[in-house]
Structure formats: C-alpha cells, structure tokens
C-alpha positions as CSV (number, residue, x, y, z in Angstrom):
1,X,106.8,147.5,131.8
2,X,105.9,143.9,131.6
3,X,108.7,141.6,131.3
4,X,108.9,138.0,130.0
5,X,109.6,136.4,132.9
6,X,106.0,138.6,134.2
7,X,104.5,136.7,131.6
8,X,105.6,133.5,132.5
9,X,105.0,134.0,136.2
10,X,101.5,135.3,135.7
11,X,100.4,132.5,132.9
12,X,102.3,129.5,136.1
13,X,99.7,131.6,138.2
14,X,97.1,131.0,136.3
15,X,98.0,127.1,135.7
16,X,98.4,126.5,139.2
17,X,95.1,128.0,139.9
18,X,93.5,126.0,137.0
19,X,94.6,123.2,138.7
20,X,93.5,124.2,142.1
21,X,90.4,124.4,140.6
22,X,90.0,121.6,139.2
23,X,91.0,119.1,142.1
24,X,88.4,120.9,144.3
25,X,85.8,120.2,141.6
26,X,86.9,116.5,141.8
27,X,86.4,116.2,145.8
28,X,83.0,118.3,145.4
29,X,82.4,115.1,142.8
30,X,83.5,112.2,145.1
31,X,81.7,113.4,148.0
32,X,78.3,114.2,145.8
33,X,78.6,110.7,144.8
34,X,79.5,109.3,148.6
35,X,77.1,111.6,150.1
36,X,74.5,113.4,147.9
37,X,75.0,116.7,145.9
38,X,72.1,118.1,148.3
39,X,74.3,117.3,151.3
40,X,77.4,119.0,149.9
41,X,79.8,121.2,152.2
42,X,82.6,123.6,151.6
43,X,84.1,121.7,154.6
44,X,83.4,118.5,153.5
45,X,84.7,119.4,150.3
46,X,88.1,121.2,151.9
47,X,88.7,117.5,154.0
48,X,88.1,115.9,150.5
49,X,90.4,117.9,149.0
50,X,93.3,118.5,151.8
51,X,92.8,121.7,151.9
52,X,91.9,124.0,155.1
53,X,88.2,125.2,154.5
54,X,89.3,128.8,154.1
55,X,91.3,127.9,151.3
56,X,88.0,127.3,149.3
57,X,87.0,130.7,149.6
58,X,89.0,131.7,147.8
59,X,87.3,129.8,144.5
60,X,84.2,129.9,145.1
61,X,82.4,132.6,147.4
62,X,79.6,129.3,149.3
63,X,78.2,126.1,148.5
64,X,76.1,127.2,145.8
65,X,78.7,128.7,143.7
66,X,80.7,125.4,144.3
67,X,77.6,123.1,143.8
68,X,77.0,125.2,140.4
69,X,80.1,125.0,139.3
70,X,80.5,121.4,139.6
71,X,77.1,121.0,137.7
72,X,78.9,123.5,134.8
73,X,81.6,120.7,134.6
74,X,79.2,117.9,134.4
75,X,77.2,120.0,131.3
76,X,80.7,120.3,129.7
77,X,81.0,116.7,129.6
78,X,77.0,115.6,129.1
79,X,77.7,118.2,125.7
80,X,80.4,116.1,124.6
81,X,79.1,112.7,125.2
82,X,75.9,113.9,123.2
83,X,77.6,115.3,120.0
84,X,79.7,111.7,120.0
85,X,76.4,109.9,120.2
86,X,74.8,111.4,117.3
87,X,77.9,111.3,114.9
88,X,77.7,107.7,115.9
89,X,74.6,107.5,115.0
90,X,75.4,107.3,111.7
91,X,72.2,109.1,110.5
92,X,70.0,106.5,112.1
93,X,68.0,107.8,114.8
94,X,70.5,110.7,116.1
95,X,68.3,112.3,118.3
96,X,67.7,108.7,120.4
97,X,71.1,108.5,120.8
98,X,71.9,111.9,122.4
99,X,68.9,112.0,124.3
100,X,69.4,109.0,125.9
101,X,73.1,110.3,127.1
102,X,71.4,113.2,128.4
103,X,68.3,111.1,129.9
104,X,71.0,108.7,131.5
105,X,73.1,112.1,133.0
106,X,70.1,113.2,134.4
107,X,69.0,110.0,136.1
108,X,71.9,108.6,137.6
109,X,73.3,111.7,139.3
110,X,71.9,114.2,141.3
111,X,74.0,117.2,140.5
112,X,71.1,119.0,138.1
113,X,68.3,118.5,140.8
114,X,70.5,119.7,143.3
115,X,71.6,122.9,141.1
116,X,68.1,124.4,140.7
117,X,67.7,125.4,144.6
118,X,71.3,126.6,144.2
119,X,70.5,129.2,141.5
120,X,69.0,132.3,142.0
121,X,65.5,132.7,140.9
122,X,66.4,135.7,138.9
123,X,69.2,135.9,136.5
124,X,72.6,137.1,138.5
125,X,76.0,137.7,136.5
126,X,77.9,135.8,138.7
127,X,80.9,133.9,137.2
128,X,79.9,130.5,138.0
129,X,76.3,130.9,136.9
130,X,77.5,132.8,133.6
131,X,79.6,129.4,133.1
132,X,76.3,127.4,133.8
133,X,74.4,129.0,131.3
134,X,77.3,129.0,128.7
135,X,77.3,125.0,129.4
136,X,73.6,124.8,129.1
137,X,73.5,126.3,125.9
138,X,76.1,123.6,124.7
139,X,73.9,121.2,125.8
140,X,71.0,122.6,124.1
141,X,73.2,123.1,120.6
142,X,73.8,119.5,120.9
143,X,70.5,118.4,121.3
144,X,69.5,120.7,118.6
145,X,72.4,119.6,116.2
146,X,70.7,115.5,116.9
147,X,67.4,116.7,115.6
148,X,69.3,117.2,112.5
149,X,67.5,120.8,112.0
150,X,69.3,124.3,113.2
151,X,67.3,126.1,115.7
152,X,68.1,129.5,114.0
153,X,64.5,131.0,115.0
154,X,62.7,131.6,118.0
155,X,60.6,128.5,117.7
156,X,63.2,126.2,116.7
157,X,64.8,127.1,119.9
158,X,61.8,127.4,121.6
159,X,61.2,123.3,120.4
160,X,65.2,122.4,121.5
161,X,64.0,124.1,125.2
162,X,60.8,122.2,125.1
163,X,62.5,119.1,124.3
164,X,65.6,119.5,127.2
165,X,62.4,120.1,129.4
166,X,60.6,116.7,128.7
167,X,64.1,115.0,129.3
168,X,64.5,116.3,132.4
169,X,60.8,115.4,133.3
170,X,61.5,111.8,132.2
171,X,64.3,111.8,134.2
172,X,62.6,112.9,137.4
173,X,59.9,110.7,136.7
174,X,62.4,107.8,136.3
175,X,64.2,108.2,139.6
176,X,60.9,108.6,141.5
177,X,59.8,105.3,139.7
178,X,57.2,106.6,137.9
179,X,57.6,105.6,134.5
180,X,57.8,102.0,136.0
181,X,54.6,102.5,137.8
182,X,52.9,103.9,134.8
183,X,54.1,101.4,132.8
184,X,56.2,103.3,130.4
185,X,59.6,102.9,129.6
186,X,61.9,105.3,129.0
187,X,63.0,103.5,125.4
188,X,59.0,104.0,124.1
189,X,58.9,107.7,124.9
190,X,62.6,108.6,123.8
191,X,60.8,107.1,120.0
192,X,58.0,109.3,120.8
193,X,60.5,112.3,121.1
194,X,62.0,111.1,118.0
195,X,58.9,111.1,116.0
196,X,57.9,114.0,117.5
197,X,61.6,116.1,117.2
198,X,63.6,114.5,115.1
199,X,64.4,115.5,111.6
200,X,64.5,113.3,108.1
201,X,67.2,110.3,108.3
202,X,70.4,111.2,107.1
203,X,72.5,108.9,105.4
C-alpha cells in the first residue's frame, strides 16, 4: 500500500532528477557554445557539470542521446520565441516575424546541424528522439499558426514542412556565406516566403 509519505518521496525523486537533468543540459549548452556541438563529449560534459562521467549514464545512454536532447530543449524554446513573434506581429507580416526567429536559431548555433548525424536514419522510439519529434512538431505548429492558415490536411502540412525545409536551407546557406556571395539577403527571401506562405493580413 502506497503511503503519503511514498508519494512525497517518489514525486522529491522525480524533482531532483528533473533538476539533474536539467543542469547537465546546461553544461552540454556551455561547452556546445565553448567548443562546438560536433565536438561534444559525455566527459566533457560530466567536467562541465561536476559530475563523474558515469554519473551521465545514467540520463542519457551516449552522446547522441545527450546531443538530441539538448537540441529538444533548444526547439522548446525556438517554439516559444516564434509564437511571441507573431502575436507581436500584430497581424502585420506574422510569418516574417517567426521565421526570422527560427532563421536566426538556426544560424547562430550549431545544435540542429549537429543533431542530424546524431539521429538515426530510421525512425527509433527512443525517449530522447520521441521528445525531438514532439518539439519539432511544436515548431512546425508555430510556423503553421504565423501563416495565419491551419495545416489541417496533408498539403497544408506538407507546405508548413516545405517551408521549415527552405529555412533551414537559408540558414545553411547563410553560415557558409552563401547568400552573401550570391548576393541575397536573408530579409529579400524571408518576403519571398511571405508572399509565397503567408496568409491574408489580419488586423
């Protein structure tokens, strides 16, 4: 028979773990930043953190599960960031504003590159990648939500994926200096996704 006090113990457990958790995903952040998410390490991470590198294991199973992970948290936040933007907006131009949160994520940090070796190439059911995907899909609400239209069918969806795709493209096109040396900014083309994506003006 559970008691109370079984409760409480079991929900301090879960806290503490929480917050375990956390901190680690705040070292894997500061030495990404320091050091490149590509060049990340459960050890580095652990020395970060203060923890002995066999405590990690006990989160997250290798690297990969960390590094996709910490991209999870960053969607969380990209998510948020991008619904702000476009009730900011105010009904002018709602889908410039959250793209270019999501165009500004993907250029300045190298989390999302890094993430696609760390995923497997066929759909798994791990925890960390089905937190991933549940993070993508709020980015891709938001995104859909600043076109002003609900992707309720397959090719409104279809357009929201196509449109997540050509912001990522910018972005990689934008760190490599590309855009530059075409002689595009990305300000022009985030008009063209407007025109192209973006539903009537609200007021």
């Amino acid at each position: 028979m559970t008691t109370a006090m079984d409760h409480q113990r079991a929900e301090r457990r879960a806290k503490e773990r929480s917050a375990t958790r956390a901190s680690i995903l705040d070292a894997a952040r500061a030495v990404a930043t320091r050091e490149g998410a590509r060049n990340l390490s459960l050890r580095g991470v652990a020395a970060e953190a203060g923890f002995a590198p066999a405590a990690l294991y006990g989160y997250f199973r290798n690297k990969d599960e960390l590094l996709v992970a910490l991209a999870a948290d960053d969607l969380s936040g990209v998510a948020r960031a991008m619904r702000v933007a476009t009730q900011d907006a105010d009904g002018r131009l709602p889908l410039t504003a959250a793209s270019s949160i999501a165009l500004t994520f993907l250029r300045n940090t190298e989390t999302m590159a890094a993430v696609s070796a760390a995923l497997p190439s066929m759909a798994g059911d791990g925890e960390a990648e089905r937190l991933f995907n549940g993070r993508l899909i709020a980015v891709l609400t938001a995104l859909s939500e600043a076109t002003g239209q609900k992707a309720t069918g397959r090719a409104q969806q279809s357009d929201v994926v196509v449109l997540a795709a050509a912001l990522a493209g910018l972005a990689m096109m934008g760190r490599a200096g590309r855009l530059d040396a075409l002689g595009f900014s990305a300000e022009e083309l985030l008009a063209r996704l407007e025109a192209r994506f973006g539903g009537e003006v609200r007021v």
